[in-house]
C-alpha positions in Angstrom: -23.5 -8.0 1.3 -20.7 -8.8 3.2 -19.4 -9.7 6.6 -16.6 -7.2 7.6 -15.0 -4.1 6.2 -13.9 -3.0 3.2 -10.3 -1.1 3.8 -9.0 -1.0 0.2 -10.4 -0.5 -3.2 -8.3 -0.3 -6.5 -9.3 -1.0 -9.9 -8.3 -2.9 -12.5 -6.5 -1.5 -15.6 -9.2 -2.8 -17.9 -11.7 -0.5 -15.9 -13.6 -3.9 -15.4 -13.6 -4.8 -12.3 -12.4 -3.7 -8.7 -9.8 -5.6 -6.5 -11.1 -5.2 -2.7 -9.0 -6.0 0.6 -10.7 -5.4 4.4 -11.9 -7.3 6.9 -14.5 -9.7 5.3 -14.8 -13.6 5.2 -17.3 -13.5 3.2 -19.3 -12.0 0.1 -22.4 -12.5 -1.2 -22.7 -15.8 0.8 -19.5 -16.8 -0.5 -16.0 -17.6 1.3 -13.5 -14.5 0.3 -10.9 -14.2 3.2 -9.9 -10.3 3.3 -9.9 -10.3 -0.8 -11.8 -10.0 -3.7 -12.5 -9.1 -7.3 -16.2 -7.6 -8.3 -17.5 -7.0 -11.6 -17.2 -2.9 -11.3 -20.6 -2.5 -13.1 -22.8 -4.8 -11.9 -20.5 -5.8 -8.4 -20.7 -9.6 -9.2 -18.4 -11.8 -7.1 -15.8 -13.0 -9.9 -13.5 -16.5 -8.6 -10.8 -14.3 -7.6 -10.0 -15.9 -4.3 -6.3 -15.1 -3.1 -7.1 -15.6 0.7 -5.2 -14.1 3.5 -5.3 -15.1 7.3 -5.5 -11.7 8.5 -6.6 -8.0 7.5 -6.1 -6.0 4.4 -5.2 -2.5 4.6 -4.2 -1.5 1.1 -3.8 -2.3 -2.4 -1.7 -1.3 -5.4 -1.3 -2.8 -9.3 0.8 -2.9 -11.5 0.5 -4.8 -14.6 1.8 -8.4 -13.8 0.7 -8.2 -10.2 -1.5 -7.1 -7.5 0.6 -5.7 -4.4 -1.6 -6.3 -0.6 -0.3 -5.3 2.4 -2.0 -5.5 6.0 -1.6 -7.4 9.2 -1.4 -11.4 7.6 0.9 -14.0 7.9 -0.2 -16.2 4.5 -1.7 -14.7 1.4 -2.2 -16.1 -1.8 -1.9 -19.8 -1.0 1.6 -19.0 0.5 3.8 -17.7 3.6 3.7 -14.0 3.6 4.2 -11.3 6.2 2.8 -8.0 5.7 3.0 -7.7 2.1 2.5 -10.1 -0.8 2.1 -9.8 -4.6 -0.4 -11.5 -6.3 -1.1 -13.4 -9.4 -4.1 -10.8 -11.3 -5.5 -14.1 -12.9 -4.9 -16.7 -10.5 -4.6 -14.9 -7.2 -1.9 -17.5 -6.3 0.9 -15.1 -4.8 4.4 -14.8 -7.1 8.1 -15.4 -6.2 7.9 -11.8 -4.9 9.0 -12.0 -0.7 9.2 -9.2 1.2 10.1 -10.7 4.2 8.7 -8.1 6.7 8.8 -8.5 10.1 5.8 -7.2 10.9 2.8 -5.4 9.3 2.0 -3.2 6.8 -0.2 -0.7 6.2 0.1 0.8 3.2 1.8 -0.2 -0.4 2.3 1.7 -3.3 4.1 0.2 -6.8 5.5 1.7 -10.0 6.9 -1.2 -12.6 10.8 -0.7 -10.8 10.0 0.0 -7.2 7.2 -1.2 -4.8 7.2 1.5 -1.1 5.4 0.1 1.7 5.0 1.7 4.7 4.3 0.2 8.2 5.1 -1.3 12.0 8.2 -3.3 10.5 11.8 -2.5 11.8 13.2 -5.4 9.0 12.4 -6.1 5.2 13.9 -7.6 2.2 16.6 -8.8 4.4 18.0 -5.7 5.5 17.1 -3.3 8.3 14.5 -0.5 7.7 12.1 1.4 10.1 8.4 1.7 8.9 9.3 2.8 5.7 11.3 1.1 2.8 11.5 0.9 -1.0 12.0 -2.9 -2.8 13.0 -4.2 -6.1 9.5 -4.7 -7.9 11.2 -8.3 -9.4 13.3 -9.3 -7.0 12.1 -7.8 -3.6 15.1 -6.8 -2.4 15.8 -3.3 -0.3 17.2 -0.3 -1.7 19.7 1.9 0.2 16.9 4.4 0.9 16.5 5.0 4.6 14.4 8.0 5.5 13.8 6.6 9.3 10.4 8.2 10.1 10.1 8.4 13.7 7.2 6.9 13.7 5.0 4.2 12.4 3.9 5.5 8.7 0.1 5.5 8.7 -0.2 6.0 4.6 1.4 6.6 1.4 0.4 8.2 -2.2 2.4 8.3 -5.5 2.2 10.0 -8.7 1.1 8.5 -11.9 4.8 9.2 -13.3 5.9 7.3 -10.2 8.1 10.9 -9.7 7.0 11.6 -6.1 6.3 9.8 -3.3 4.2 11.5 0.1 3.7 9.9 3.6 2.4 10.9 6.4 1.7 9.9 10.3 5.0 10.9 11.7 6.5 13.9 13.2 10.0 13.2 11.9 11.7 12.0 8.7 15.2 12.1 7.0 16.2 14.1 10.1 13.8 17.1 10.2 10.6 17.9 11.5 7.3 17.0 8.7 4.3 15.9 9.3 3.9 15.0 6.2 6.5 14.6 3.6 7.1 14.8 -0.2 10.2 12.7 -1.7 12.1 12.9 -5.3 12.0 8.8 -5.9 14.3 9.3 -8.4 16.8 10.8 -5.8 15.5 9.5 -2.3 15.8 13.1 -1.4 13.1 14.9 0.8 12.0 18.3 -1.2 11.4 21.7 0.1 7.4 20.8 0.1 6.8 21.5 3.7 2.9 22.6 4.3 2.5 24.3 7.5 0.5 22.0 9.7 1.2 20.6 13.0 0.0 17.1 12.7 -0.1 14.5 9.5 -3.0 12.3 8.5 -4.3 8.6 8.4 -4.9 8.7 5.0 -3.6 9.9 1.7 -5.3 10.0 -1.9 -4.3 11.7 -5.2 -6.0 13.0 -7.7 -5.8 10.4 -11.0 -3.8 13.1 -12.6 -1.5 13.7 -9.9 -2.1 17.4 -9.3 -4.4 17.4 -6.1 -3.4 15.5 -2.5 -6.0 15.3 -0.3 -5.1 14.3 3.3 -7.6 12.9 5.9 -7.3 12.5 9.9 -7.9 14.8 12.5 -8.9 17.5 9.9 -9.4 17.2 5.9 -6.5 18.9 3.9 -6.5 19.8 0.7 -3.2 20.4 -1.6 -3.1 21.8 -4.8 
C-alpha cells in the first residue's frame, strides 16, 4: 500500500525491479518521497530512496542513470528544478543540471541526448519553450528549437533513439500538429501528420518501436 499516486513506472534493465515516481510519501509503511524501487516480482520496497520535494511525472533510464522529471525543486539529496538524474545504486542525483525554470512533465533519454518536455520557457542555460533536447553528460541545450505553442503534455522515443513524438499542442516548428513525429538525428519535423484535430495527454510505444498508442480525449492507435 501506499499513500498517493503512482504517475510513472519504468523498469530496470536487469528486468528486476521497477523504478516508480507519483505522488506518494510513503510505501509499505515506509518514508519514499515521490520515488521508489520494488522488487518487480514479489514488489518488495528495496532502500532506493532518492527523495523529491514535489511530484513525479515521468521516468526514463539509461544505463548510468535514472532521468525524473515532475513539478520538484530538490531531488536526490540535491537542488534540482524539474528534471534531475539519478544515481541507479545510490539514488544520490549526478553532476547532471538542467537548470529548468519550471516544471516538467515528461523526459525521455537515449545515451547522447536526454528531451524533456514541459511548462519551462528556460533550460540548460539557454532559452527554450516547453520543449528542448540536452547533452546526456553535460546537460547543456542543443540548437534544436521546435517552439510548440503550447505546454507539451508527453513524449515517446524509439528504441534506436531515431524518432522522437510529442503531443499536447496545436502548433510546432511552424505548422499546425497535434501531434508530431521528429528525425532526432536531423531536428527536422517529418511528413507523419495523422489526421486528428486534437493531441493526447499521454504517449506510449510498443517495446519494439512499431506501434504508438496515444491517450486523452479519445484512445488512438498508430501502426
Amino acid at each position: 500500500p501506499m499513500d498517493g499516486g503512482v504517475w510513472a513506472i519504468e523498469p530496470a534493465h536487469d528486468g528486476h525491479t521497477l523504478y516508480i515516481g507519483g505522488a506518494f510519501t510513503s510505501i509499505q509503511g515506509q518514508p519514499r518521497e515521490r520515488l521508489a524501487q520494488v522488487d518487480a516480482g514479489t514488489g518488495a520496497l528495496t532502500g532506493w530512496s532518492p527523495r523529491a520535494d514535489a511530484v513525479v511525472h515521468s521516468l526514463d533510464l539509461t544505463p548510468h542513470a535514472v532521468f525524473a522529471a515532475g513539478e520538484f525543486r530538490s531531488a536526490g539529496g540535491s537542488v534540482r528544478r524539474g528534471v534531475a538524474a539519478l544515481d541507479l545504486a545510490s539514488g544520490n542525483a549526478t553532476a547532471w543540471d538542467a537548470r529548468a525554470n519550471d516544471d516538467v512533465y515528461a523526459v525521455v533519454a537515449s545515451a547522447k541526448t536526454v528531451y524533456i518536455a514541459g511548462a519551462f520557457t528556460s533550460v540548460g542555460g539557454q532559452p527554450r519553450r516547453y520543449l528542448a533536447a540536452l547533452d546526456a553528460t553535460a546537460a547543456t541545450a542543443s540548437v534544436w528549437r521546435p517552439d510548440p505553442n503550447y505546454e507539451i503534455a508527453s513524449l515517446a522515443l524509439t528504441p534506436d533513439a531515431s524518432r522522437l513524438y510529442a503531443t499536447g499542442f496545436g502548433r510546432i516548428a511552424g505548422v499546425e500538429r497535434a501531434i508530431a513525429e521528429f528525425d532526432t538525428s536531423t531536428g527536422q519535423l517529418t511528413a507523419w501528420a495523422p489526421a486528428i484535430p486534437y493531441g493526447g495527454s499521454e504517449l506510449a510505444l510498443s517495446p519494439d518501436g512499431s506501434t504508438l498508442v496515444v491517450g486523452g480525449r479519445a484512445l488512438l492507435v498508430f501502426r
